[in-house]
C-alpha positions in Angstrom: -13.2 -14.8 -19.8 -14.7 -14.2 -16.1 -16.3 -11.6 -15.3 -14.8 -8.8 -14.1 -16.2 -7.4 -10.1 -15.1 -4.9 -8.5 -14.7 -4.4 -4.5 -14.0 -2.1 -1.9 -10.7 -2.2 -0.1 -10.7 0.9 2.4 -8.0 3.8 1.6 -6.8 2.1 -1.5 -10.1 2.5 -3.3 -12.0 -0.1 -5.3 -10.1 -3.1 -6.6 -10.6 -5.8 -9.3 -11.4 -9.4 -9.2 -12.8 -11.9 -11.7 -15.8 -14.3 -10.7 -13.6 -17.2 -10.1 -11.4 -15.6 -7.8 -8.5 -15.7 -10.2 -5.9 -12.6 -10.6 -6.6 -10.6 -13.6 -3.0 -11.2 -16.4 -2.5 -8.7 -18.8 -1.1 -9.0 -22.4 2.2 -10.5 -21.3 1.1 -13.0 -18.9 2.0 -11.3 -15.9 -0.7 -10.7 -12.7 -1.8 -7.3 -12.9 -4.4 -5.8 -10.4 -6.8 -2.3 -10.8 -6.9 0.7 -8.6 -9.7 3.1 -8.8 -8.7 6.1 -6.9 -10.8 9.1 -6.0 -9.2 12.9 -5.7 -9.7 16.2 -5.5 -7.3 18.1 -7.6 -6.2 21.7 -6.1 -3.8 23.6 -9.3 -1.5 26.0 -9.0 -0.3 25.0 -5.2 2.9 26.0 -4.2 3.3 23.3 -2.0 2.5 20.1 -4.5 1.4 16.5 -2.6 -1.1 14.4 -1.5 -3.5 15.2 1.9 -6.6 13.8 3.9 -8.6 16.4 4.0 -12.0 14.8 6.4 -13.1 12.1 4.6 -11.4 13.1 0.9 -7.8 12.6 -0.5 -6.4 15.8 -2.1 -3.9 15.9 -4.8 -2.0 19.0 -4.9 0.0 20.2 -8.2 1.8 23.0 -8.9 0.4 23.9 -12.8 -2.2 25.7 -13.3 -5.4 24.1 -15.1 -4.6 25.2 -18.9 -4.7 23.5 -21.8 -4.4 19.9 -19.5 -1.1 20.8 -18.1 -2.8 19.8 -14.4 -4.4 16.7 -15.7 -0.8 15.3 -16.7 0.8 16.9 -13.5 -1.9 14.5 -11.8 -1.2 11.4 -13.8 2.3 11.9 -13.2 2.0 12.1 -9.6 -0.4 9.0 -9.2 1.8 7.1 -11.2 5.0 8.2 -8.9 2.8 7.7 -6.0 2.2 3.8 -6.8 5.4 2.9 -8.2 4.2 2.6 -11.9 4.3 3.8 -15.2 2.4 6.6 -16.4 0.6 5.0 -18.9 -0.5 2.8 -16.5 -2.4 5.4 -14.9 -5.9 6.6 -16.7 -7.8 9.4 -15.6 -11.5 7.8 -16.1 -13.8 10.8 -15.2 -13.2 14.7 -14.4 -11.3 15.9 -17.7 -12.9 19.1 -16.7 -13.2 19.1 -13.1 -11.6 19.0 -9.6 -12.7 15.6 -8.4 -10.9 13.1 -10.5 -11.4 9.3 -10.9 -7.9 7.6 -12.0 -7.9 3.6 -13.0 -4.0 2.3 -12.1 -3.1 -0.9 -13.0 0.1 -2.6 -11.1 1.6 -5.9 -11.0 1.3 -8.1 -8.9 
């Protein structure tokens, strides 16, 4: 198996690549690429969405931070945001905070 590098494409965050150049497959065969994304969440908004706010996105959601009730608000909304699955959607780093590192993985 290659190994796996990972480069910056502009708004759309880091994506994957092996050392070969091929596509990354995932268990059934079918080209599948990564998304890192970077954003600040703001719970409890009343109006719920994404925004460029200077150089950072912001995710907006309407529950509040309890019990992880914004964390799956934010997974939901990634996921609905790329046209995916929400268990395609992982929420890598900031369990506990506002700045939120997601991993999405879409076919190609």
């Amino acid at each position: 198996m290659a190994r796996r590098l990972w480069k910056y494409a502009g708004a759309r965050g880091l994506t994957s690549a092996t050392e070969d150049g091929e596509t990354p497959t995932n268990a059934a065969g079918m080209a599948s690429r990564q998304h890192m994304l970077s954003v600040i969440v703001k719970p409890g908004s009343k109006k719920p969405g994404f925004s460029m706010e200077g150089d950072s996105l912001v995710l907006r959601v309407r529950a509040r931070a309890i019990e992880g009730a914004a964390n799956a608000e934010c997974l939901r909304a990634v996921a609905a945001r790329f046209g995916v699955a929400p268990s395609s959607v992982e929420l890598l780093r900031g369990i506990r905070g506002r700045r939120k590192l997601f991993r999405v993985t879409t076919t190609a």
